[in-house]
LUMKOL-903349 format. One record per residue (C-alpha): residue number from 0; x, y, z; residue in three letters. Coordinates in Angstrom, 1 decimal, padded with zeros to 4 digits. Layout:
<atom><num>NUM</num><x>X</x><y>Y</y><z>Z</z><residuo>ALA</residuo></atom>
...
REM end
This chain:
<atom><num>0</num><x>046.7</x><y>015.9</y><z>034.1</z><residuo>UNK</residuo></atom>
<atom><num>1</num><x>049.7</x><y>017.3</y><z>036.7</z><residuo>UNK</residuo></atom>
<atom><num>2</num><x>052.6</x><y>014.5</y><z>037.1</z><residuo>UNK</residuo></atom>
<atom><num>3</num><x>052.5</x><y>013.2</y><z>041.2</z><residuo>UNK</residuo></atom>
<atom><num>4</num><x>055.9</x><y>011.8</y><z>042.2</z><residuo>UNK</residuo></atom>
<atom><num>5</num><x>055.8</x><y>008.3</y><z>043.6</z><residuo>UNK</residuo></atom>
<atom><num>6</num><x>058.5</x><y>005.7</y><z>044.4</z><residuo>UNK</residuo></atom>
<atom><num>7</num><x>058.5</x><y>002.2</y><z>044.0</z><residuo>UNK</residuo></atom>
<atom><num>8</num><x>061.1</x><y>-000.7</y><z>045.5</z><residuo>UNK</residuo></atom>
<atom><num>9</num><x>062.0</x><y>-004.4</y><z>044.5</z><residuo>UNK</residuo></atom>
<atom><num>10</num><x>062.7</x><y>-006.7</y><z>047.4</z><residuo>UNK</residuo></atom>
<atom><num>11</num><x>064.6</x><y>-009.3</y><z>046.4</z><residuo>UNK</residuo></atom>
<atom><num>12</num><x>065.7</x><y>-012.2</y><z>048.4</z><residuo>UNK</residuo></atom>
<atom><num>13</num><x>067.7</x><y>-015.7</y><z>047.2</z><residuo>UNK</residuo></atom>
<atom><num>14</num><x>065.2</x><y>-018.3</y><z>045.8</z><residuo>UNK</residuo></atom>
<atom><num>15</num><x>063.5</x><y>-020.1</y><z>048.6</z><residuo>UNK</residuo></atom>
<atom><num>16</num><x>063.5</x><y>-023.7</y><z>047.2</z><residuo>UNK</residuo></atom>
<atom><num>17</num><x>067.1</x><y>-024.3</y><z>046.9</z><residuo>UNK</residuo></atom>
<atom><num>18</num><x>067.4</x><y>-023.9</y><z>043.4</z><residuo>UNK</residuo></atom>
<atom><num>19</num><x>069.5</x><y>-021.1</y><z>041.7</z><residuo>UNK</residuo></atom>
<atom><num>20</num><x>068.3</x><y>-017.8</y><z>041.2</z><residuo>UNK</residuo></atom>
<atom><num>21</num><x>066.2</x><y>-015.0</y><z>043.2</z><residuo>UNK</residuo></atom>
<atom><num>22</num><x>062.5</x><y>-013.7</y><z>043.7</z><residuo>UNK</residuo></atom>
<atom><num>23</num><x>061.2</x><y>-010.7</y><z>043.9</z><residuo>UNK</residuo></atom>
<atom><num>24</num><x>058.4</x><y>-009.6</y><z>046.4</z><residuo>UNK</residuo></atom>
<atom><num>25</num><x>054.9</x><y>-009.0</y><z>044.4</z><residuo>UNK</residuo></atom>
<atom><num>26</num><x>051.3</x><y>-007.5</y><z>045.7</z><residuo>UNK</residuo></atom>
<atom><num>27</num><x>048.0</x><y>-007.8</y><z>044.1</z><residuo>UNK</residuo></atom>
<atom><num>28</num><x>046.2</x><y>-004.7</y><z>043.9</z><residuo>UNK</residuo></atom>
<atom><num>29</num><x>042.1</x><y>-004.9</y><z>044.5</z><residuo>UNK</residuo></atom>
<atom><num>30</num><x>040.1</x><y>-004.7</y><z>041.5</z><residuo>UNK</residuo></atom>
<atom><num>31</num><x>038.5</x><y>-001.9</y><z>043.3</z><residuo>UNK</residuo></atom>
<atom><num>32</num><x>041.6</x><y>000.2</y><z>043.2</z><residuo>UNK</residuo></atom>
<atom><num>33</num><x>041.8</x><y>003.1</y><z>041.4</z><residuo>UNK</residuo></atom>
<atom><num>34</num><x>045.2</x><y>002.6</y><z>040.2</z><residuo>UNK</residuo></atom>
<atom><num>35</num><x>046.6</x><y>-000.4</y><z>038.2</z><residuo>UNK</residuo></atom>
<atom><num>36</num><x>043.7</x><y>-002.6</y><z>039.7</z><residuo>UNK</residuo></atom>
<atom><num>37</num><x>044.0</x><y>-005.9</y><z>039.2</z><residuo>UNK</residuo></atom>
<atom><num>38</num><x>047.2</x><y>-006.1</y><z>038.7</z><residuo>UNK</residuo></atom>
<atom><num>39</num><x>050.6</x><y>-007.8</y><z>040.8</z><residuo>UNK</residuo></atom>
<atom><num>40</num><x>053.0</x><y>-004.2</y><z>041.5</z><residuo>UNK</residuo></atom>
<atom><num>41</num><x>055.8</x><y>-003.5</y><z>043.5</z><residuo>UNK</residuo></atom>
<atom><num>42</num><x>055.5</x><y>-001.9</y><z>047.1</z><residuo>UNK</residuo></atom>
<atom><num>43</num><x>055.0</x><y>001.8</y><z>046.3</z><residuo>UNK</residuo></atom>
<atom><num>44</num><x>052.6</x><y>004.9</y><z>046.0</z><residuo>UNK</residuo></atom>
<atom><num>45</num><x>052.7</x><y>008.5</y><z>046.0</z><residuo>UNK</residuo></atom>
<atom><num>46</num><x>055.5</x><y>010.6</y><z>047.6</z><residuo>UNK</residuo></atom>
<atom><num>47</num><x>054.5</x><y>012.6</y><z>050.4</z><residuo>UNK</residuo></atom>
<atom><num>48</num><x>055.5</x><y>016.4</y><z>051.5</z><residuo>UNK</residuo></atom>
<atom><num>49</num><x>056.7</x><y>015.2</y><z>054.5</z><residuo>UNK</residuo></atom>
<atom><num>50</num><x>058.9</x><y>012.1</y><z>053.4</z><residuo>UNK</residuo></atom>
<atom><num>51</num><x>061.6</x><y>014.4</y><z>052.8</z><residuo>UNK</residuo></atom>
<atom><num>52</num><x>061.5</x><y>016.9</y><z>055.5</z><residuo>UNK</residuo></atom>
<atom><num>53</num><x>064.1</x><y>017.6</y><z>058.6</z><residuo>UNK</residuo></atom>
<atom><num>54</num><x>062.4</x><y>015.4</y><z>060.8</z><residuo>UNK</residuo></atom>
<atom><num>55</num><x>063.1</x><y>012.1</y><z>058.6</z><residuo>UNK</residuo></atom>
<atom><num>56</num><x>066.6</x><y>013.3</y><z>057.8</z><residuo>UNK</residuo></atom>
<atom><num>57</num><x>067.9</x><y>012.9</y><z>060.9</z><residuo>UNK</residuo></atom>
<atom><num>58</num><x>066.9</x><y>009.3</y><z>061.2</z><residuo>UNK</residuo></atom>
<atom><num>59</num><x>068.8</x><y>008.7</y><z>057.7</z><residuo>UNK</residuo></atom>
<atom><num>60</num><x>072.3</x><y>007.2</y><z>057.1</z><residuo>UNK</residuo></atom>
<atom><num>61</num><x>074.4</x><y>006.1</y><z>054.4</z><residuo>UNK</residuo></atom>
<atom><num>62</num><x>073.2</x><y>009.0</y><z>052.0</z><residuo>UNK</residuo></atom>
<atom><num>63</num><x>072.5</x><y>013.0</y><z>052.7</z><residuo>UNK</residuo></atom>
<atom><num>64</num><x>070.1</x><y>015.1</y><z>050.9</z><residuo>UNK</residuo></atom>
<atom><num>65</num><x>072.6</x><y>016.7</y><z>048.6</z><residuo>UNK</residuo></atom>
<atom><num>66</num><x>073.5</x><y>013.0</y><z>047.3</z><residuo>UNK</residuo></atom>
<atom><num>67</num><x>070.0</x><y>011.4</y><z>047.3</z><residuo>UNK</residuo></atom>
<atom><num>68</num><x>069.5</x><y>014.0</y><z>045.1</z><residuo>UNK</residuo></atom>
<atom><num>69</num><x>072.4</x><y>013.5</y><z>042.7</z><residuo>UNK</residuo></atom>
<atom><num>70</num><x>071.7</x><y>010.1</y><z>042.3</z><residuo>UNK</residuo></atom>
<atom><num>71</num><x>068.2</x><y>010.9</y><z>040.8</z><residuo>UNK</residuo></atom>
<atom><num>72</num><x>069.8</x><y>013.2</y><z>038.9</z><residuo>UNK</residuo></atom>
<atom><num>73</num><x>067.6</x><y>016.4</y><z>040.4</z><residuo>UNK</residuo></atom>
<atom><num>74</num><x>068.9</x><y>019.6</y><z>042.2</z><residuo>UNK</residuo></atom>
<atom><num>75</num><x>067.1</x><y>019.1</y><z>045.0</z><residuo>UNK</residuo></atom>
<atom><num>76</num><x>064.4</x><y>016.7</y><z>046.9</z><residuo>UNK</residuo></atom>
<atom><num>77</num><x>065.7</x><y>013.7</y><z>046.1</z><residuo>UNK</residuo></atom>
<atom><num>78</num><x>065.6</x><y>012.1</y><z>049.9</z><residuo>UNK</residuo></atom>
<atom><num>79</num><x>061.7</x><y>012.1</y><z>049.4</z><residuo>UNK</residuo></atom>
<atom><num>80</num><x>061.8</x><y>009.4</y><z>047.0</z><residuo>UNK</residuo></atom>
<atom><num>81</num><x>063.8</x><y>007.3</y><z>049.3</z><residuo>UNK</residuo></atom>
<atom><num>82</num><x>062.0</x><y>007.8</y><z>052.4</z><residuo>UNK</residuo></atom>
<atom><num>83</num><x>058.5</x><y>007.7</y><z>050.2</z><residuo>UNK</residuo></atom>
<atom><num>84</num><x>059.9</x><y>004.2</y><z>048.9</z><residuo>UNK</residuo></atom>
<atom><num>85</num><x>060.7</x><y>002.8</y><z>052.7</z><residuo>UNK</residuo></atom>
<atom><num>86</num><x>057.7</x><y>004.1</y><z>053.8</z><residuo>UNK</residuo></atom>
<atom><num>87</num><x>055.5</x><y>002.6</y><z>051.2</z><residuo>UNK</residuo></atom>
<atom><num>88</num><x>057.4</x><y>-000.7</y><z>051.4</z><residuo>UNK</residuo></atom>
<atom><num>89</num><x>056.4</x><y>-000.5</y><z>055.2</z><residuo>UNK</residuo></atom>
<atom><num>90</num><x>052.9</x><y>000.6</y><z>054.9</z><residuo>UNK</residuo></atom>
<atom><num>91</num><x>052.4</x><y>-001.8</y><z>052.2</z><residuo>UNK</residuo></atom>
<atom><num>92</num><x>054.2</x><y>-004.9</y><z>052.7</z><residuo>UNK</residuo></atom>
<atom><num>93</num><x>054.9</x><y>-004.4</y><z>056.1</z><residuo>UNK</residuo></atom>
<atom><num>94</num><x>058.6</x><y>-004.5</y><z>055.7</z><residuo>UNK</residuo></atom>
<atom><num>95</num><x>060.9</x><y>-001.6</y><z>057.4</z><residuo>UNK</residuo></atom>
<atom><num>96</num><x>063.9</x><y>-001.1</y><z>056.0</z><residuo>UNK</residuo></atom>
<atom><num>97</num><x>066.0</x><y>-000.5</y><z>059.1</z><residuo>UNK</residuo></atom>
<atom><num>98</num><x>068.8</x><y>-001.0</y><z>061.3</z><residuo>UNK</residuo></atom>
<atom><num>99</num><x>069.6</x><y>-000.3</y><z>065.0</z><residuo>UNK</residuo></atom>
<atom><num>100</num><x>072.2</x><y>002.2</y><z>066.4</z><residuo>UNK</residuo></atom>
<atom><num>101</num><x>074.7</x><y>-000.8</y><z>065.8</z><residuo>UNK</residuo></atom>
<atom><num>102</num><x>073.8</x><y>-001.4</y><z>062.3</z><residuo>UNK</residuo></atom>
<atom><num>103</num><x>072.0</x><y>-004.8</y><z>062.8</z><residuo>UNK</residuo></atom>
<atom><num>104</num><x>069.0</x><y>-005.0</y><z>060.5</z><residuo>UNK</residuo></atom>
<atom><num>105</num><x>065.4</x><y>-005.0</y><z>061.9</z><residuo>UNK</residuo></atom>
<atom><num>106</num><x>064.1</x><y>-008.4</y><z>062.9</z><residuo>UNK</residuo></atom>
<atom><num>107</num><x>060.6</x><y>-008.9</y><z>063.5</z><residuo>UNK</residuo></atom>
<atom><num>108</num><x>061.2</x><y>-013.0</y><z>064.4</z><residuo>UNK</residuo></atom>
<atom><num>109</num><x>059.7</x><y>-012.2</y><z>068.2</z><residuo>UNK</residuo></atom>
<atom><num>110</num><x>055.8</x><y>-012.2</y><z>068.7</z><residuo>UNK</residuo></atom>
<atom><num>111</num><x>056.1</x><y>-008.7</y><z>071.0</z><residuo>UNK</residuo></atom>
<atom><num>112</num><x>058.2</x><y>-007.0</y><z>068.2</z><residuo>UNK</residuo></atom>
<atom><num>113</num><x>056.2</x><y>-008.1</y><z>065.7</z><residuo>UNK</residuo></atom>
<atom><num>114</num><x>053.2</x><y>-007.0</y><z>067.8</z><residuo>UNK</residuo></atom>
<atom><num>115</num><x>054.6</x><y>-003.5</y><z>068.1</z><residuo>UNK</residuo></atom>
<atom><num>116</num><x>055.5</x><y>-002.9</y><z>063.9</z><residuo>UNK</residuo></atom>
<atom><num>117</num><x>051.9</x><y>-003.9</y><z>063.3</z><residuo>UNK</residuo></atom>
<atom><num>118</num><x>050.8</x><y>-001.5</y><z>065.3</z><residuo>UNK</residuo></atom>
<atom><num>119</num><x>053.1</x><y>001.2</y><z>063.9</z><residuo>UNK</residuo></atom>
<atom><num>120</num><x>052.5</x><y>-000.2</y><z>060.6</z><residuo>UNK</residuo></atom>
<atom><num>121</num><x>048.1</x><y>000.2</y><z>061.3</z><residuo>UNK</residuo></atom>
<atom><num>122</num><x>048.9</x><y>004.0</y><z>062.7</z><residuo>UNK</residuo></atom>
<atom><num>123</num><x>051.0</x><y>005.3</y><z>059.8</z><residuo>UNK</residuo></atom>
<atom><num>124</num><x>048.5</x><y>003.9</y><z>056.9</z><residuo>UNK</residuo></atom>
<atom><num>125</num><x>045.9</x><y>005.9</y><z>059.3</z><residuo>UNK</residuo></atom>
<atom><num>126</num><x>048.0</x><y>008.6</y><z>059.1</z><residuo>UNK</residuo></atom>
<atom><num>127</num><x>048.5</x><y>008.9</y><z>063.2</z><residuo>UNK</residuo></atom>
<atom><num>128</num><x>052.2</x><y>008.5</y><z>063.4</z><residuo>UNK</residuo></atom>
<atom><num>129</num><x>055.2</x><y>009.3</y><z>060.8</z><residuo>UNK</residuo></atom>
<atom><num>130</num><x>058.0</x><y>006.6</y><z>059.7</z><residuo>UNK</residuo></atom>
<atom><num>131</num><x>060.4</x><y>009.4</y><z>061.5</z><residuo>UNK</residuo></atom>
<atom><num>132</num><x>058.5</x><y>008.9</y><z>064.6</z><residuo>UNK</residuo></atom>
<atom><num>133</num><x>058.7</x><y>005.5</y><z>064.8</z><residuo>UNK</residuo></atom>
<atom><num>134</num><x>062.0</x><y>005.7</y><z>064.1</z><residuo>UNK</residuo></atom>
<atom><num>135</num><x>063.3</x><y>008.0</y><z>066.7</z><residuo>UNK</residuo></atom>
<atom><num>136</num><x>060.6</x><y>005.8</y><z>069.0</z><residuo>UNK</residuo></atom>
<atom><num>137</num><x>062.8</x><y>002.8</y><z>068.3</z><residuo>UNK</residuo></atom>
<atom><num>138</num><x>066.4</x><y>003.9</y><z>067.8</z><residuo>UNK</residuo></atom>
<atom><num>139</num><x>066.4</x><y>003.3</y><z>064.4</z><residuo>UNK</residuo></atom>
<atom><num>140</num><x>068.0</x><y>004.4</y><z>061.3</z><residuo>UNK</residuo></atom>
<atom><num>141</num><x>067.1</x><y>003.9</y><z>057.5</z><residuo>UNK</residuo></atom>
<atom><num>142</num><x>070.4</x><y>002.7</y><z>055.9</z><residuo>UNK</residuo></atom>
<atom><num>143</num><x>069.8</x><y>004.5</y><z>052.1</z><residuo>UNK</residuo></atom>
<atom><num>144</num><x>073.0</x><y>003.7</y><z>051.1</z><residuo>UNK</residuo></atom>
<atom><num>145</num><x>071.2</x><y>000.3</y><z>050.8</z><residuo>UNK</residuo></atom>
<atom><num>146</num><x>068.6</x><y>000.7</y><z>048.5</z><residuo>UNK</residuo></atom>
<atom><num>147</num><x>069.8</x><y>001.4</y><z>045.1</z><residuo>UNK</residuo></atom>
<atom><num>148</num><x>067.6</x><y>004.1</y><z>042.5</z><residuo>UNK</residuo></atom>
<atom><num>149</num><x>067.7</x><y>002.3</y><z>039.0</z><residuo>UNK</residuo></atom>
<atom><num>150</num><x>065.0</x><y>003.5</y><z>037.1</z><residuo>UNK</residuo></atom>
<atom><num>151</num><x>062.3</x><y>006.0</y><z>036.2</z><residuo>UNK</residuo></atom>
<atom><num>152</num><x>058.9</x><y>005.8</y><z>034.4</z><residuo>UNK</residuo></atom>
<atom><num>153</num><x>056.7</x><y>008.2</y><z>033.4</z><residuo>UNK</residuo></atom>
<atom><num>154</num><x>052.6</x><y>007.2</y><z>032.8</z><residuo>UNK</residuo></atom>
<atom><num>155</num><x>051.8</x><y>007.7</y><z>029.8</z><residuo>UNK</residuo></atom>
<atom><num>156</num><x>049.6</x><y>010.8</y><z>028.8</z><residuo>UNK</residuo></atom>
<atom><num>157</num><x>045.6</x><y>010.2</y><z>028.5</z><residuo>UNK</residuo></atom>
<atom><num>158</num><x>045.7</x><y>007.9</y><z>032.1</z><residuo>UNK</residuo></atom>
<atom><num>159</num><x>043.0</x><y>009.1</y><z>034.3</z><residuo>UNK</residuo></atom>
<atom><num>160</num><x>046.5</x><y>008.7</y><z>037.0</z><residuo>UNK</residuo></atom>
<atom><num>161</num><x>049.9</x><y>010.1</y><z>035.9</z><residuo>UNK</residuo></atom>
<atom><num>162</num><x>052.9</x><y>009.5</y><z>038.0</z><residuo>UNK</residuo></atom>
<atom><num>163</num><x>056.9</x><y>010.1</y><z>038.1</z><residuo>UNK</residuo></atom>
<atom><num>164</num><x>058.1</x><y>006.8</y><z>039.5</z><residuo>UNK</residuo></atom>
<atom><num>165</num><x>061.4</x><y>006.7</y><z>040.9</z><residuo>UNK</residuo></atom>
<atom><num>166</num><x>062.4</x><y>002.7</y><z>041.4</z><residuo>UNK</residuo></atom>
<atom><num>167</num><x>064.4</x><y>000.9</y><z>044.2</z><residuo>UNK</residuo></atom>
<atom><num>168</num><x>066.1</x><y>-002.0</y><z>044.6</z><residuo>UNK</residuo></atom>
<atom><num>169</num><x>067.0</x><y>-003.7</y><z>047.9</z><residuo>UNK</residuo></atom>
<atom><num>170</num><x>067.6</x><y>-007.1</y><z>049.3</z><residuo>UNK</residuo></atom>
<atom><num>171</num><x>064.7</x><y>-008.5</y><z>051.7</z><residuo>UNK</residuo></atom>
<atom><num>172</num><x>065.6</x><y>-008.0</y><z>055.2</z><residuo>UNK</residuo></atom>
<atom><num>173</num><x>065.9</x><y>-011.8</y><z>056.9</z><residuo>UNK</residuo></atom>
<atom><num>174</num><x>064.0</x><y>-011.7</y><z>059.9</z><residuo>UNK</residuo></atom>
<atom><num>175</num><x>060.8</x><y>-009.4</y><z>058.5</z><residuo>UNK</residuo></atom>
<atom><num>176</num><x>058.1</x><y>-011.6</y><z>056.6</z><residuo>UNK</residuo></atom>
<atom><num>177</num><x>056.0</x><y>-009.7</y><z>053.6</z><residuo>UNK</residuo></atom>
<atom><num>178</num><x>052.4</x><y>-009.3</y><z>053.9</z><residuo>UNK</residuo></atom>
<atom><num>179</num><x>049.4</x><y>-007.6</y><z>052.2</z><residuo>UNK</residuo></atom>
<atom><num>180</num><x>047.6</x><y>-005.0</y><z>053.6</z><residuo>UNK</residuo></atom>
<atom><num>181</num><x>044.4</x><y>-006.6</y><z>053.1</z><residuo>UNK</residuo></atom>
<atom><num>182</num><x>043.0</x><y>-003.3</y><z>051.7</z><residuo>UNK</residuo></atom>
<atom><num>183</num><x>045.1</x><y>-001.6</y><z>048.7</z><residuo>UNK</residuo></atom>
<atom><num>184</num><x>046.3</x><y>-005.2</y><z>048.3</z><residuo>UNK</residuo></atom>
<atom><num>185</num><x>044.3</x><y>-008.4</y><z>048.7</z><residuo>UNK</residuo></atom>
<atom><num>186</num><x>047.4</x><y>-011.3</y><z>048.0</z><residuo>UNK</residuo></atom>
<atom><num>187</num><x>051.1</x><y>-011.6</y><z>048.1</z><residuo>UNK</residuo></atom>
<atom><num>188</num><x>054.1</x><y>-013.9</y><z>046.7</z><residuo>UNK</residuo></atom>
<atom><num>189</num><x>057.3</x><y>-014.4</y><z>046.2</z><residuo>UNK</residuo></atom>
<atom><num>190</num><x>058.3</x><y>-015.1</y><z>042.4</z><residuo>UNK</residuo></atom>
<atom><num>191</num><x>061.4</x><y>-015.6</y><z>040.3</z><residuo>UNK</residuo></atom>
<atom><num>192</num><x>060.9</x><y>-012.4</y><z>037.3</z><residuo>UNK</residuo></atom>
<atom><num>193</num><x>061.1</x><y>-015.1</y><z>034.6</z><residuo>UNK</residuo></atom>
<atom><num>194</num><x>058.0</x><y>-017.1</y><z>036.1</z><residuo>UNK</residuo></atom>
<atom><num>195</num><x>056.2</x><y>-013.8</y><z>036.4</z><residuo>UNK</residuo></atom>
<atom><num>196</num><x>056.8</x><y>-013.1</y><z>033.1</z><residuo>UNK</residuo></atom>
<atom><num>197</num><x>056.2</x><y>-016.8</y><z>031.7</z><residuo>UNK</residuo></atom>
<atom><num>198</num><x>052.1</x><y>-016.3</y><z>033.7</z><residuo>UNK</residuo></atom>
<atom><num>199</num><x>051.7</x><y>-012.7</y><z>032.2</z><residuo>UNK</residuo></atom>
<atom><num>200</num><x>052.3</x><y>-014.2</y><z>029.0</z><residuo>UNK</residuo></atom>
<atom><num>201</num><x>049.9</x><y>-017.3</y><z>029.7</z><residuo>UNK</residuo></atom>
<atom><num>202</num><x>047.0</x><y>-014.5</y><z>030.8</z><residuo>UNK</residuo></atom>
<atom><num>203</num><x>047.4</x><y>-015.4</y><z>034.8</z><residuo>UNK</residuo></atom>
<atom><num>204</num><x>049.3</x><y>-013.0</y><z>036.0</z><residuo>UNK</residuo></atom>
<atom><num>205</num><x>048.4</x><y>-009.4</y><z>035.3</z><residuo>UNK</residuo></atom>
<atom><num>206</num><x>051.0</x><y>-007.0</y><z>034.7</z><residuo>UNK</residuo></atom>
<atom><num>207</num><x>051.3</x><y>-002.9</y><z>033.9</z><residuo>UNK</residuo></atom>
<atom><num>208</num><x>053.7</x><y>-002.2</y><z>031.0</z><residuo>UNK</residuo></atom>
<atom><num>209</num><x>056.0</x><y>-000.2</y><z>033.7</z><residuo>UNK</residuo></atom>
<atom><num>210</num><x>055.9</x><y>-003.5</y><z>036.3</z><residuo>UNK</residuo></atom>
<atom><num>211</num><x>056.8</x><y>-005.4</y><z>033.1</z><residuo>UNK</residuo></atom>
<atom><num>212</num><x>059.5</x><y>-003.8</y><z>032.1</z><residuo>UNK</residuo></atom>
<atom><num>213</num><x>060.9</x><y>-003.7</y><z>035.3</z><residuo>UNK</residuo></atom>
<atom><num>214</num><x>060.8</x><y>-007.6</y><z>035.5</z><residuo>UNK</residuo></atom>
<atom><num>215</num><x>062.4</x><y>-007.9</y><z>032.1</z><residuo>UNK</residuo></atom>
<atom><num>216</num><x>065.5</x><y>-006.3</y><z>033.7</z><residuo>UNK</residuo></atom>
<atom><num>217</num><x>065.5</x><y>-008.3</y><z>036.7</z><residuo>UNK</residuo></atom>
<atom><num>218</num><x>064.9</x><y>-011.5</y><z>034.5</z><residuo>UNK</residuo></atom>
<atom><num>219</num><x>068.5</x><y>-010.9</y><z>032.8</z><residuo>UNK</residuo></atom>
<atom><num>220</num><x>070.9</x><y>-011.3</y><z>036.3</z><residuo>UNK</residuo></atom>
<atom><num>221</num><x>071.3</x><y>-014.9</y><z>037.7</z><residuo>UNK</residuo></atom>
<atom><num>222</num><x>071.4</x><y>-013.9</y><z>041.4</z><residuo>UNK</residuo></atom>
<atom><num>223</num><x>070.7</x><y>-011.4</y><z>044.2</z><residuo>UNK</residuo></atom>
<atom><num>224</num><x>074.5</x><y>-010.1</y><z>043.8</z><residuo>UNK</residuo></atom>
<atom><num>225</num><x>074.1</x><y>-009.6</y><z>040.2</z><residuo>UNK</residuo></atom>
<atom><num>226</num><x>071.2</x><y>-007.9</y><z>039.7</z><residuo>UNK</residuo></atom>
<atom><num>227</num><x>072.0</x><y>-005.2</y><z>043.1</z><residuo>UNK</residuo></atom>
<atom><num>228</num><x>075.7</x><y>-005.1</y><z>041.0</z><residuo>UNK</residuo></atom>
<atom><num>229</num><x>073.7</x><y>-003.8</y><z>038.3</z><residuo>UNK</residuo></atom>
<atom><num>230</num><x>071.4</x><y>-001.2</y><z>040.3</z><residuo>UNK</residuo></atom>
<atom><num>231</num><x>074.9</x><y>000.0</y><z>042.1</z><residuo>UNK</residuo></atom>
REM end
């Protein structure tokens, strides 16, 4: 069974009630799913030929091709997994990782803006539109000098699925609220990685051994600062 690259990020955010700490941003997958059914994952999926092509690199900042790449430690093609990872976190969760020409962060707080993304959002899972599209569309850039490669996992061999994950970290955008897809994924939160952990180990809260590990690391940092220190 041939590897498939894929990408996955972490959204993190400060915890919402008050109290120290941070959550991450979780999806269910559908038991019906032929990957990791059942089971809360990260934003992600397969990497795309075109996620790395001209057109999205000239709507990229912060990071060229040349150092995407070194930062995965690869010779070459190393922007894909970036672009693969926003564009799965968009598709997905319904979260673009964006600024404007001045550098402000997307905010989808007003009803015609967030009108517009879902619509963007419903044509690039249909495959109608590309995330570079949407970006030149919109004036956009994707700030990669943002979202921070930590990790890599490899499926084990004998999985009807094998895939090369490259894993992101990246603080939530304020003013962009996750959601499900309703489709791939059927529910949504935002959990502290030592609660996840505590309901995977009660049997509530199904996790892969990749998405474990993954929560493990987070679990050890004691704030959003911490834990993107230790990505950086």
């Amino acid at each position: 069974m041939s590897l498939r690259d894929a990408a996955t990020v972490v959204l993190v955010r400060d915890a919402n009630d008050g109290a120290p700490g941070f959550e991450v941003f979780m999806l269910l997958r559908t038991v019906k799913s032929d990957f990791n059914a059942g089971a809360y994952v990260f934003p992600g999926g397969g990497v795309d030929r075109s996620d790395g092509g001209a057109e999205a690199q000239r709507v990229c900042s912060g990071l060229d091709a040349r150092q995407a790449s070194a930062r995965l430690g690869i010779a070459d093609g190393g922007l894909a997994f970036y672009l693969a990872a926003i564009r799965e976190c968009f598709e997905e969760a319904g979260v673009l990782l964006a600024a404007d020409a001045t550098g402000q962060t997307l905010s989808l707080h007003e009803p015609a803006t967030q009108q517009r993304f879902a619509a963007y959002r419903a044509a690039l899972n249909d495959g109608q539109t590309t995330l570079a599209a949407i970006c030149e569309q919109e004036g956009l850039r994707l700030p990669l000098g943002d979202i921070h490669y930590y990790s890599r996992w490899i499926t084990p061999e004998g999985m009807p699925r094998r895939y090369d994950t490259r894993f992101f970290l990246c603080r939530a955008p304020v003013g962009q609220e996750p959601l499900h897809d309703g489709e791939e994924t059927v529910d949504h939160c935002w959990v502290r990685p030592q609660d996840a952990l505590a309901r995977h180990a009660a049997g509530s809260f199904n996790l892969v051994p990749a998405t474990r590990k993954q929560l493990q690391f987070l679990a050890r940092h004691a704030s959003v600062e911490a834990v993107l220190a230790a990505a950086r």
